[in-house]
Every structure is written in C-alpha cells, then in structure tokens.
N, C-alpha and C positions, 0 to 999 in steps of 0.2 A: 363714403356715404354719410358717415360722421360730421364729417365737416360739410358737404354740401348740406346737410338738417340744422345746423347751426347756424351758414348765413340765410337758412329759409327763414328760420325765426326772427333773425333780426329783421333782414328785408320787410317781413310781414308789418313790422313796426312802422314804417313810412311809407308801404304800397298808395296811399291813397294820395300821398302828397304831391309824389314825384315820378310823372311817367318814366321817365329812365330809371329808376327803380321796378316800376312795374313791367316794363319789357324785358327787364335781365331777370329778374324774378321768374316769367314767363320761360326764358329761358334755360334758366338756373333747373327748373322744374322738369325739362323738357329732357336735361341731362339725366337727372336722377332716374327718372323712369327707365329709361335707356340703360343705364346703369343697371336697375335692379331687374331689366330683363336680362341680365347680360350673365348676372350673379348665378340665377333660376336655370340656365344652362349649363356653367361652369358647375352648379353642384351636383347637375341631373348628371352629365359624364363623370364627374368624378366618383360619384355612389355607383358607376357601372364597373368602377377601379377597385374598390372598396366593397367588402361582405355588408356594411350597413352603409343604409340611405339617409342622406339629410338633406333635407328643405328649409326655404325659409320659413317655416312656422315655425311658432316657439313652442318648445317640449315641456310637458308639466308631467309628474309624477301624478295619474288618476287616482291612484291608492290612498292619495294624502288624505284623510277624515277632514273633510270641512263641511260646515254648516253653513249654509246661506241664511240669512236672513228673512225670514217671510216677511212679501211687501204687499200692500193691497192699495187699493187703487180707493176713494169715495168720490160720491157727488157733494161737493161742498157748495153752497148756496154763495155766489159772490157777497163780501160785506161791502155796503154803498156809507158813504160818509157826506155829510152837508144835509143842512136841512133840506133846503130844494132838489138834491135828486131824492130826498126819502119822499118828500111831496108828489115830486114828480110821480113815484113807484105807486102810492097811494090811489094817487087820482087816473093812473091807469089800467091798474088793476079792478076799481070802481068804472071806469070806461068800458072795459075788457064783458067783463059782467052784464052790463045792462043792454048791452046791446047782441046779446049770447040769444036771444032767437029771431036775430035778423038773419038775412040770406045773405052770408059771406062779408061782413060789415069788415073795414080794412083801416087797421091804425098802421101807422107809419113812427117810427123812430129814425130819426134821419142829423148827421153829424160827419166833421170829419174821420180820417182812419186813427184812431184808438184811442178815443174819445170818451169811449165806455158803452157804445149802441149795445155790443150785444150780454156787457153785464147790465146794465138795467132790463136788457130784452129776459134775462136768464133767472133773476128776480122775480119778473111778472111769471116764469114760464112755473117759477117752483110753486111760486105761493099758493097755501095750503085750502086757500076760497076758490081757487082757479080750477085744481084738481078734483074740486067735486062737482064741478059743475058744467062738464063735459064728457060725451060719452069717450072721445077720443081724440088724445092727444100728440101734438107730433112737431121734433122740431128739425128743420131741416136748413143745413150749411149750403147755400148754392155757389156761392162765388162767382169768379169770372167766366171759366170756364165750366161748362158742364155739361152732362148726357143725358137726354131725357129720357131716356127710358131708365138709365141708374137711377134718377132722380124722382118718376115715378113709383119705381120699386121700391125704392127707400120710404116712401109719403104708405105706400100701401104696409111697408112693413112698420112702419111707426101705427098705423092703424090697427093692428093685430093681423093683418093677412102674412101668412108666412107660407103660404104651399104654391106650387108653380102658378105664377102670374101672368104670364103672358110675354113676346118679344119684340111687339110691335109699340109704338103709341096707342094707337085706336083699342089696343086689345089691353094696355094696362089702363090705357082712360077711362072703357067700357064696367073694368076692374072696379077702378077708383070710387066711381058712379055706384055702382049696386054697393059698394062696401058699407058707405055709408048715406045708402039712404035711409030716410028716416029718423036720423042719427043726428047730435050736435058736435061739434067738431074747433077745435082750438088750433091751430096752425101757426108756426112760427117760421117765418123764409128769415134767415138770420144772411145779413154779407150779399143783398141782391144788387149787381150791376147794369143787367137789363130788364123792362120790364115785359119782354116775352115770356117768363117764366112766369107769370101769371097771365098775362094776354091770349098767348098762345098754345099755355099746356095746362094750366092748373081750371081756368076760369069757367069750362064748359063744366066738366066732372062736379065743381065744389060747389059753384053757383045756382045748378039746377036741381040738385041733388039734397041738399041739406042744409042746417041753417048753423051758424058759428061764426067764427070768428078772425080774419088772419093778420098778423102781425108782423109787418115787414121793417128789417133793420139795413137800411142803405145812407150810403156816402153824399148819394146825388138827391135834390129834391125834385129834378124833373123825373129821376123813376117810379118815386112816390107819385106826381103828378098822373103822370100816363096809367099807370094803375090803377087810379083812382081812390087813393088812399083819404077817406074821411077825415079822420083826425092825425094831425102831425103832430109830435113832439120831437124839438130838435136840443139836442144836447150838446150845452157848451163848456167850452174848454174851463178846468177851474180856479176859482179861486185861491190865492197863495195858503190862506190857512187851510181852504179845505182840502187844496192839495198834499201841507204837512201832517194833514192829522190821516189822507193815505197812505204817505211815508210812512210814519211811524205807525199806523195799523198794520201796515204791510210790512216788517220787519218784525211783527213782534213785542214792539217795547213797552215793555209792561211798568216799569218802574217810574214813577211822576219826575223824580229828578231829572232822569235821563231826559226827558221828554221837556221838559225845561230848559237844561242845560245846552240841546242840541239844536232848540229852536230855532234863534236865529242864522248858522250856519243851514239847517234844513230850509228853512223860506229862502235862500240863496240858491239851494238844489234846485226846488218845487220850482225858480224862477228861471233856471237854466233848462229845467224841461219845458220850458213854453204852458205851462197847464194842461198838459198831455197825458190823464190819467196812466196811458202805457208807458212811458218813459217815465211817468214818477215809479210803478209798480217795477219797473226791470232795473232800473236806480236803485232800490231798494232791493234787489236782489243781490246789486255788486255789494252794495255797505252795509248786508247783511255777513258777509263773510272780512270783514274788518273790525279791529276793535271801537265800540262805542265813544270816542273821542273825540274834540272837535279836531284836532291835529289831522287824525286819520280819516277825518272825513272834509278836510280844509285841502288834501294830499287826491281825493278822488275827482274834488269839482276843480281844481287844478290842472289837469290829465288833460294834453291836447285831444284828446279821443272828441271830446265838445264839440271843436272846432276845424274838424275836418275836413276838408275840400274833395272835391269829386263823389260826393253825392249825394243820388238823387233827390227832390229839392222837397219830397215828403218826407225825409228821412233822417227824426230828429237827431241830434249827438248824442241824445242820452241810449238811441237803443245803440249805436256804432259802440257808446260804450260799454255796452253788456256783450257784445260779440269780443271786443279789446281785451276784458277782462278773462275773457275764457282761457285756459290755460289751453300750448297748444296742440294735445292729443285730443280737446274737445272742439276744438277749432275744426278740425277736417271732419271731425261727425258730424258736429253742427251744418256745415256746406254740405255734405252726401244727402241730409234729409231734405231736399228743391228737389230730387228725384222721384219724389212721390208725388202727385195729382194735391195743386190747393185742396184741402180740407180732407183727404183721407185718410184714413185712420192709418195710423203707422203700428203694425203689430211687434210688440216686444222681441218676441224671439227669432223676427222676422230681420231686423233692423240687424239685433245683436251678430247674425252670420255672417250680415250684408258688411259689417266695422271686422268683423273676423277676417273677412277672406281678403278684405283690404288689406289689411295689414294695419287697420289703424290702432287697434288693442295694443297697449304696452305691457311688457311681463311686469309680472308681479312675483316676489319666492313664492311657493307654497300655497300662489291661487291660481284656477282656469282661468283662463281666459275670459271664460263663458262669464264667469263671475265678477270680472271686471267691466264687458262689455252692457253687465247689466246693469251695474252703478254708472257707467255710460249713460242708460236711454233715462232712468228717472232722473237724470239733470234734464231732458228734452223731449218729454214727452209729446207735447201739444206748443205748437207756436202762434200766435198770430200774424198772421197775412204782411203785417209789416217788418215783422222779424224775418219772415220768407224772401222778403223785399231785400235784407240786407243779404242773407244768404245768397241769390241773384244776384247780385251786382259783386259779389266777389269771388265769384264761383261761375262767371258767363262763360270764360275761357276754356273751362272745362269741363262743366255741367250741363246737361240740356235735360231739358224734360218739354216733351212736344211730340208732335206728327215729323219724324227724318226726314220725309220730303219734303216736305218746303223748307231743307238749309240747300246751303251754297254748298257746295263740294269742298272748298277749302275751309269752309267752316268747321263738316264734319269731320275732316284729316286731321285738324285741330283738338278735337273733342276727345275727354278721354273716360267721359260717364255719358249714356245714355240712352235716358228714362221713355219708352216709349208708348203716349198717349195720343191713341187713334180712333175713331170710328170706321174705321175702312176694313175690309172682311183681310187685307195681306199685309206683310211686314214687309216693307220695301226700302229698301238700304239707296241713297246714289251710287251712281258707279263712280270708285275711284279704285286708285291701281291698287292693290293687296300691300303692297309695302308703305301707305301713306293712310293705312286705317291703323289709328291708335291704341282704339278702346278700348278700356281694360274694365269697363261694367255696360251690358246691355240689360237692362229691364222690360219689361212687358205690363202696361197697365191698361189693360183694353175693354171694354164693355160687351166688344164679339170675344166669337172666338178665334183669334187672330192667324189667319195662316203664314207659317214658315218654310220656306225653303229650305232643302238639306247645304243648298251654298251658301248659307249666313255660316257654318261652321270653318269653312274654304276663307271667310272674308276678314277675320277677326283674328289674326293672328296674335296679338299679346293681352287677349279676353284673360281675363280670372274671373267677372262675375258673370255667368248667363243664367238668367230666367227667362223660360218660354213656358210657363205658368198658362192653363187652358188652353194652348195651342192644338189645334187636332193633328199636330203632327204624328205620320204613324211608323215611324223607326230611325234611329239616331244613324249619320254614317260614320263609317270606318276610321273617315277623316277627325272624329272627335278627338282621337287619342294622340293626335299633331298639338292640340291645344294645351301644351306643358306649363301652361303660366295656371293655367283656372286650379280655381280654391273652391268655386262653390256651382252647383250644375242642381238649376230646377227646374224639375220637368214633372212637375204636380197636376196634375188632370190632365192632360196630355193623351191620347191616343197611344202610345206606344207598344208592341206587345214582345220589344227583346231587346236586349243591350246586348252592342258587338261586344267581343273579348277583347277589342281593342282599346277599352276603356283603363285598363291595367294599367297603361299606358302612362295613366294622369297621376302620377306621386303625388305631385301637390296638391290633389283633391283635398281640402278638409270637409266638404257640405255635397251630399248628396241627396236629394230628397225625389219621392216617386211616389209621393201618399196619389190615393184615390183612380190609380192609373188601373183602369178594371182590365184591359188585355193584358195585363202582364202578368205572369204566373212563376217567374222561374227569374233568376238572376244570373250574370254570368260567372266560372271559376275565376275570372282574372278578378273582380274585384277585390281579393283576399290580397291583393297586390298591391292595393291602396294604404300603404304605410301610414300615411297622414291623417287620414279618414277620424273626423270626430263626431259626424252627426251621420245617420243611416237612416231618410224616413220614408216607410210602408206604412205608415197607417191606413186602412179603407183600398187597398192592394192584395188582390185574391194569390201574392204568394205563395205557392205550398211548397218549393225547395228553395234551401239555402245552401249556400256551396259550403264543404267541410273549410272547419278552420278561418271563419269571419267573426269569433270569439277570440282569436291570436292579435287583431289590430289592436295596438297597446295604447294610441288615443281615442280610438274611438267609447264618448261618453253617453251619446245620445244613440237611442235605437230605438224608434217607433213603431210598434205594429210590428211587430218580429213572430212568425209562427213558433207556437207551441205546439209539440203533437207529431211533425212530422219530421219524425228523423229515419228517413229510411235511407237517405243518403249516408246514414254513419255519424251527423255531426253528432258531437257530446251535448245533452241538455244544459250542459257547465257552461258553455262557448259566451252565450251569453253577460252572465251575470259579472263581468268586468265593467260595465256602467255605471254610471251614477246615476241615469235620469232611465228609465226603463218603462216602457206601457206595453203589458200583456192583451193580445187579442185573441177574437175565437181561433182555436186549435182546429184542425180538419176532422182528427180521428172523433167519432161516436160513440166511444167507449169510456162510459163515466171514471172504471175504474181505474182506467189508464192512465187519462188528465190528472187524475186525484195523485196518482203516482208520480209522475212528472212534473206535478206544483211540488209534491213531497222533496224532491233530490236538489229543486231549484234553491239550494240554503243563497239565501244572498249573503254579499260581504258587509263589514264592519260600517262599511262610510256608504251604502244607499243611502240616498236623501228620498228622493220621490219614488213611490212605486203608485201606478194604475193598473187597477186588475178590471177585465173588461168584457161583461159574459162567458165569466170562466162557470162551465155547467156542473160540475162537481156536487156533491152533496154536501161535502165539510170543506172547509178550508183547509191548507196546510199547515202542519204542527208549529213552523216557526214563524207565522204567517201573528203570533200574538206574545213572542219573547223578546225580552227588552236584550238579548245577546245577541240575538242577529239583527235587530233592530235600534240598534242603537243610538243611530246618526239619522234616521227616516224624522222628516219634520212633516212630508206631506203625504199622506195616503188616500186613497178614492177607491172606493169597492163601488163597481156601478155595474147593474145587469146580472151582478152573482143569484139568479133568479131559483135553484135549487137548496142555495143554503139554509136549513131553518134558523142555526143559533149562530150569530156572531163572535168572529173570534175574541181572545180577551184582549184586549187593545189597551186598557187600561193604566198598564205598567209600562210602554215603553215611551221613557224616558226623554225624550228628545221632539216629541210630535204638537205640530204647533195645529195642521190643518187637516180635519177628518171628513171625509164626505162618503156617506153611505147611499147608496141609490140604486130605486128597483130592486130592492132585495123583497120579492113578492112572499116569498115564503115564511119571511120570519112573521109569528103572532107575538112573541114574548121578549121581550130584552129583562135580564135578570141579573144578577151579580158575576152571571159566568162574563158577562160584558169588563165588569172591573178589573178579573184577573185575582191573582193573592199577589199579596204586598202587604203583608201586617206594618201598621207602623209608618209606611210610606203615604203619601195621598197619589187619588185617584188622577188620570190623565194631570200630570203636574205643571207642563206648559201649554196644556193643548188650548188654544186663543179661537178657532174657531173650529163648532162641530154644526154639520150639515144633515138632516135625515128628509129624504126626496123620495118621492112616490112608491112608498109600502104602506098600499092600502089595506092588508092585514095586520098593519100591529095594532094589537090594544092595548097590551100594558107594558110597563116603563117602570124599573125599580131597581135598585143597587144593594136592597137586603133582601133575603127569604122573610118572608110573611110570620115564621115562629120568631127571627131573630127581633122584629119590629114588637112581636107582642111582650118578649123578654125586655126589651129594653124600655116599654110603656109600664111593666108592672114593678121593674126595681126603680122608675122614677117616680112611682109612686109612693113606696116605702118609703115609710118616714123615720129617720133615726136607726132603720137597718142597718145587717150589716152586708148586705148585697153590692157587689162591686162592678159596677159597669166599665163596661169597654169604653174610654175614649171616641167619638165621634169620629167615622171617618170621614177625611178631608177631601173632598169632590172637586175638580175643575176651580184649584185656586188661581188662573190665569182666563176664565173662560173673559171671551169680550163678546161670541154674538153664536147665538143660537138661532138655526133655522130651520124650521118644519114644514114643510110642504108635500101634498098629498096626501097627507097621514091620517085618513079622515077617521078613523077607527078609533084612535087613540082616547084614551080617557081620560088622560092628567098627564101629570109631569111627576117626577119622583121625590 
C-alpha cells in the first residue's frame, strides 16, 4: 500500500497531461481500494485470533494533556484596491440609498467568474450608511442549483423570522409578504444564474409588500436584463498595477523594500493570472508560504501548473496552481469537499469525521487526530465556485454530488463518493448487481425528508461513510452489522426508536451519532463492543439507559448528550469522564440533592479541554467545578441554563481557560470577588481571550473587591506621606480580547 501511495503521488503530477496516465491512475486507484478492503478483513479475522482487536484507524494515547488552540472565525470586510473599484464602491453605495423607498428598485453587478462581483457586492453589503438605513437585511448565495423553499427560508431567516415557516412555496411566499410589510428591506442575490429566482419566486412577496432595495451579482448580463435590473455595473478584469498592489495586500507585505524589490517579478505573476482578482488572490496564497525572493518566486511562475492542458476553458492556471501546490493529504480533503451542495455551509466538525473515517487524517506522535483534521478544515474553509470547478474536474471519476438517478448504471459502479442532492420525497439507488457497487461514502443533502429503504444497507457493501441525516427511517436492519468497512454511521433526526445488537458487529465504527432522535430511549449492550468508537452523539436524545461499561472504550473522545442521573443500570458515574470533549445534559432524576451529588464524584481528569454544562438544576455547583487542579488543561467552558445557581463558581484561577460563556444563569443578582477565586499574587483569569455573559436578567452588580476593601484602598491613596501600605493592584483579564453582554438589562456598570 506503500508503494501503490507513492506512484499515486507522482501520477498525480502529469494526470492532466497524459490520458494514459490518467487511466492507470484510475486504475492504480481502483487497486488500492480493493486492497484496503482486503486488509479491513484480514484484520477483522485475525482480532477474532487474538484477545485484542486492531483496525485500521490509528491509535492515539487520549490521556496525552494537549491544548488546542482556540480558533474563531470573524467577518472581515473584503479590502478593494484601485481607485476605480473604490469609485465604483462609492457611487453604489450612494445609488443603493437613494433609491431605498422605491419598490424593489434592482442594481445589478454583473462580470466574469472571479472577477471580484461578490466582494464589491460584500463592501456595499457591510458599509456602515447601508446598515442603518434598512429595517432588514439579508444576503443570500443562490447559485446554480437551488431549493426554493431552502431559499425562501433562508430570505425569511435573514429577515429575523426564525419559528416554523412553513413547507410549501405559497405558504413561505405568504410568510415572506406579511414579514415585511411595511418594512424597508436591502436584499443581496449574490452568484444568480437564472433569473427565476426573482421572476418566479422572490418578485410577488418583495414587490408588493415593501419598498428597498435588491442587489444582484451574476456572470450573465441577460439575467440582469430579464430581471430587470436598473442600474448595472460590470466589473472588469484588472489592471497590472492594481492587480500587484492585490498581490502584495493579499500576502501581507508590509515592508516598502520588499514591495519594490519584487515588483517587477510580481507584474509577471499579476500578468499570468489574466487580471483575475481570484487567481491573483489564490497566487498569493501559494507565494505566501515561500521565501520573499525573487528566485523563489521566479521557481513558482516557472511551475507547469500554468500551463496545463485538459481544462476546462474557465479555468485559469493560477487556481490549477493552488490545488498543485497543496501538499497531498490536503489534496483528497480538498476533492471530498464537491460533496457538499454549491454554497453550503460546510460545518467544522462535520467535515472533520467525514476526513476521519476516510482515512484521509495522517498521524501525528502525541496529537488526535481530531486535532489534525481541524488544521485540515481552516486551510478550506469557504471556496469559490471556481475552486469547486477545479475540484470537479478532478474528482468526476469518483465524486458525484447530484439526484442518483439520473446516472448511467456504469457510471454509478464507478463512483466511489456519493453526495445525494434531491427534491424527491425517496432515495433511489439504480439497480446494479451488489458486487459492482463501490461506494464507500453516501451522503444525504435533501431539503425533504428523504425516504430510505432498509436495502440500501443490502446494497453498499464496502460503505464506510453513511449519513441518512432527517431520514424518517424507522429502525436500522440486522444487515447493518455486515457493513465491516463503515467508520462513520449518521442517523441524526431520524425516526429510529432501537438499534439491533448487531451493531457490535462494526469494529471499525469510529463516528456514531443519533443527536435529536426523540423515539429512541435506550441503547443496545453490544455497543460496548465498539472498540474503535471515538465520537458517541445523543445530544437532544430522550436516552435514559446506557449500557454498563461504554466508559471502558479507550478511544472514545467525544460523547454528547450523555445522561446524568440515571444509573440504575449499575454504570459508574466515573464511565464517562475519559473524554476530552464532554456536554452535560438534563439528568432524569428530580432530585436536586442527588444531581448535586453526582456533579460532586464527576472529578474530571487532568487534560479536559471543553466542558458544557447544560441545565444542570442544582443549587451550587461542584466543588472542582472552580480549581485550577482539576482544571488545568480546560480552555473552553459554557455554563448555560444552570438556572438554580445563585453564585458563580470561582472560575478565576484556572489557568489554562481561553473561552468563558455564561448563560441563563437567572438566579444570580451579584457577581463579587468569590467569581475571582484566591490566587494572591497571581492575576485574574490569565489567558481567558473571551468572556461571554447571556441572558441574566437579574444581575445588577458586577465587582471583583468587597466594597470595605475599595474604601481601604481609596483612603490610603489618599494619605500623603503615610506610612500605610497598599496591596498591589490586582491584575484582571491580562489577555481579555472581547467582552459580551447581552440580556443583562439589570446591570449597572462594569467593575
């Protein structure tokens, strides 16, 4: 397997040159698979030889203490360079405005694909004249393909409607209409291809109803036309300099030399990207991670990557050469993300399972997996539609994302990912013979809720990924536990109200999740059988037994929604606390004293990172619940719902905590110094970078000293020449970066 991964890499080097490259490639690939189903057998019998089981996932010591890095995410305002798009920005922004109590008045931005429409569109959306001068603002991605009723939902929840909306068109149109009548309204259709999506769905609601403004960013000028878009402005490809001075804004370079020195090799770049703000901006990505040189940047625009053959004819060389330059464990992330729906939001820890249970995570000594997978996704977060373009075209063979039926049957036998995007109430496979289905990921991206058949489990013999994600399916069969290759099994909203025992079955599970599944109350004993098991999620799952001994799985890191409270089955309250990622929910029993007792025994270990406590009813919190010795390694904590506690534990002292969020704590009135904790000498929360305080409409006051210590320290600063000797100033949130208060209406200062 070694050596087939080494001529993949190379292969990958000339795939696009030489189709007899690209058909043993195909085939090269078609080996390996085969192969590593072969391996997943050979290790399943031989652990039935052997007292211990091994899989192919890679083993990490959980005990190890590591700290992740808290990441956050901001809205950054695109920076526009060139006088004329800053004109541009001006004069439509002053357009935007003036015309703000017409009825539905329609500017158009219209350009080739990555051009810059929808950052000048993003400009106008931020600017700080815009924002006040709309009751409701909303900006919505349509793309090529889309759902209207997704798409309405979205428009009503960008308007503040957030409670059930309705399933029909007519019934969110009707929605749409009353939301905002009366109302001014700023609208931004960002990436529109047809213009039905205002002809046809937007135009009665918005037209009749109220007066504003919408802003459409498209490719074509006749879908402007058909729309009827008032005023166009079309964005052109740029200028060499003003292309350099995005280069080097987009990199960073701050120092005048450099910016001198690499000029005229940069107007060489800027000129090989066509004037293609995107391909200047993803250029700058690659010779952002090279030394500042002209050598090493004379060594980039060199790179056949440029001048590639076979493809397609939008698709400049400079973005081919941001996918070239990815090294190649980001390479196959990169291609997995075409499974997702244009313009859907790809959730972090959603992705991170989906590279887990591939296999695409490489180890690392002494880190999860979990933790490499997540410096995975913030290289790719968000792509544009043309980087999607590359990932499709080198990823057809294997990837699909679409409605299954409409392929060819040898298409599908082919395919070895696939993303399924329907409007149709069932999941319909073609028929092909059971030994010529490949697939080793099925997804679910559906706008209903999609029905399944219990023979799609019959059909997919070398699956490792399935998500049937809102499916109303209502019980898995027997046959699940046939499927020895799957890593990851989501049946999240789901009808389900039992799992066979033949689930035990699946070693190589790493990913189970069952959040929100309201028939299911009970789990089966075989799970405990799940050696491999890293993630367990019940969150919003009326669980009340857990089988003894699901605290014994020795990778299992993640465990969501885990019952407190009911151990009448025998398990130990201990079982748990072998996690690193843990969220407490309501417990069954209604016995305050008992919960109390039960948070009491839960000492967590040394390397908790995250703990969420989540309507725990208790009166007080737990005694370790505020000591920097059992908390040592905790960077994130969330008290949310703890609606009986009046005082906050002393949170102050431990050590290590970057992210604090307190919420719905209704009972507390006072936060006082018992919040800081003792630590003479030490300062107050020392790394903590953000604290959070959410809807505790009874607190009033807010302070860090007693009220005599404040008058002591007011009256020896006033002594003059005494000899009274004051305490040192304690040192408060020397790392704080953002404070947030919300709901707090009570409150009467700051401390």
């Amino acid at each position: 397997m070694t050596q087939i991964q080494c001529f993949l890499n190379d292969a990958e080097e000339r795939r696009t040159e030489e189709s007899a490259v690209n058909n043993w490639l195909g085939e090269l690939k078609d080996a390996m698979y085969y192969a590593d189903d072969i391996i997943d057998l050979v290790r399943i019998e031989g652990g039935k030889l052997l007292a211990e089981h091994n899989s192919s996932s890679t083993k990490h010591k959980a005990e190890a203490p590591l700290v992740k890095q808290m990441r956050t995410c901001h809205l950054v305002e695109p920076n526009l360079v060139g006088k004329e798009t800053l004109h541009a920005c001006t004069r439509l922004v002053e357009l935007v405005l003036g015309q703000k109590k017409k009825k539905a008045y329609k500017v158009g931005i219209t350009g080739t694909g990555g051009v810059g429409k929808t950052t000048l569109a993003q400009k106008i959306y931020n600017d700080q004249k815009i924002k006040g001068a709309f009751s409701n603002q909303a900006w919505i991605c349509v793309s090529q393909e889309y759902s209207e009723v997704a798409l309405l939902k979205e428009v009503l929840r960008n308007f503040g409607v957030h409670e059930e909306q309705g399933e029909t068109v007519g019934e969110l149109s009707s929605k749409l209409a009353e939301a905002i009548r009366g109302k001014s309204f700023f609208l931004v259709l960002d990436d529109v291809w047809q213009p039905q999506v205002w002809t046809n769905l937007l135009r009665v609601p918005l037209h009749a109803a109220a007066t504003g403004v919408i802003l459409v960013t498209t490719r074509h000028d006749t879908v402007a036309h058909v729309i009827g878009v008032e005023d166009v402005h079309r964005v052109e490809l740029m200028a060499l300099d003003v292309g350099w001075e995005l280069l080097w804004k987009s990199m960073n370079i701050n120092q005048e030399n450099d910016v001198q020195n690499l000029r005229h090799i940069g107007l060489e770049i800027v000129r090989k990207c066509g004037g293609l703000p995107l391909a200047i901006k993803v250029t700058a990505s690659v010779l952002a991670t090279k030394a500042k040189t002209q050598n090493e940047w004379r060594k980039i625009m060199e790179r056949s990557a440029w001048s590639m053959g076979n493809l397609p004819t939008e698709l400049n060389g400079a973005l081919y050469l941001s996918y070239d330059d990815l090294p190649r464990h980001l390479k196959q992330c990169f291609l997995y993300l075409i499974l997702y729906p244009e313009d859907q939001y790809m959730y972090r820890d959603d992705l991170i399972r989906l590279w887990i249970a591939e296999g695409f995570v490489e180890e690392h000594k002494e880190q999860l997996l979990e933790d490499t997978a997540e410096e995975y996704y913030y290289d790719m977060c968000k792509m544009h539609d043309l980087l999607r373009q590359i990932a499709q075209h080198f990823s057809r063979d294997e990837n699909y994302c679409g409605d299954p039926q409409s392929l060819q049957v040898t298409t599908l036998s082919r395919l070895r990912r696939v993303s399924v995007v329907t409007d149709k109430d069932s999941l319909m496979l073609p028929n092909v013979d059971n030994e010529k289905i490949r697939a080793r990921t099925l997804l679910i991206h559906s706008t209903k809720k999609l029905r399944v058949e219990n023979t799609v489990f019959k059909r997919l013999p070398c699956i490792r990924v399935l998500d049937l994600t809102g499916s109303p399916i209502k019980s898995i069969p027997d046959c699940v536990g046939s499927l020895i290759h799957l890593r990851l099994l989501d049946l999240d909203e789901t009808a389900i109200s039992c799992l066979p025992e033949s689930i035990g079955s699946l070693i190589n599970l790493q990913i189970l999740n069952l959040q929100r599944c309201k028939a299911l109350h009970s789990l089966p004993s075989s799970i405990t059988q799940l050696c491999n098991l890293r993630r367990l999620g019940l969150g919003g799952t009326p669980i009340n037994q857990v089988p003894k001994g699901i605290g014994k799985l020795e990778f299992l890191n993640d465990l969501e929604g885990f019952p407190i409270g009911g151990t009448s089955d025998g398990a130990n309250t201990q079982d748990g606390w072998k996690l690193e990622d843990q969220r407490k929910e309501e417990p069954n029993s209604q016995d305050i004293s008992n919960i109390e007792d039960i948070f009491e025994q839960l000492i967590p270990p040394h390397n908790l990172e995250k703990l969420v406590i989540d309507e725990f009813f208790g009166r007080g919190y737990p005694t370790w619940l505020g000591t920097s010795i059992h908390l040592s390694s905790t960077t994130y904590l969330n008290l949310t719902n703890c609606k009986h506690c009046v005082h906050l534990p002393p949170l102050g002292q431990l050590a290590s905590l970057k992210y604090l969020k307190i919420a719905g704590a209704t009972a507390v009135t006072k936060i006082g110094p018992e919040f800081v904790g003792c630590g003479e000498g030490n300062p107050a929360f020392p790394k903590l970078e953000y604290l959070v305080f959410k809807e505790m409409p009874n607190w009033s006051e807010w302070s860090f000293v007693e009220e005599e210590e404040e008058e002591e320290d007011a009256v020896a600063a006033a002594t003059e020449g005494g000899e009274t000797e004051t305490s040192p100033p304690m040192r408060l949130l020397p790392c704080l970066k953002r404070l947030e208060l919300l709901g707090c209406s009570k409150l009467r200062g700051l401390p």
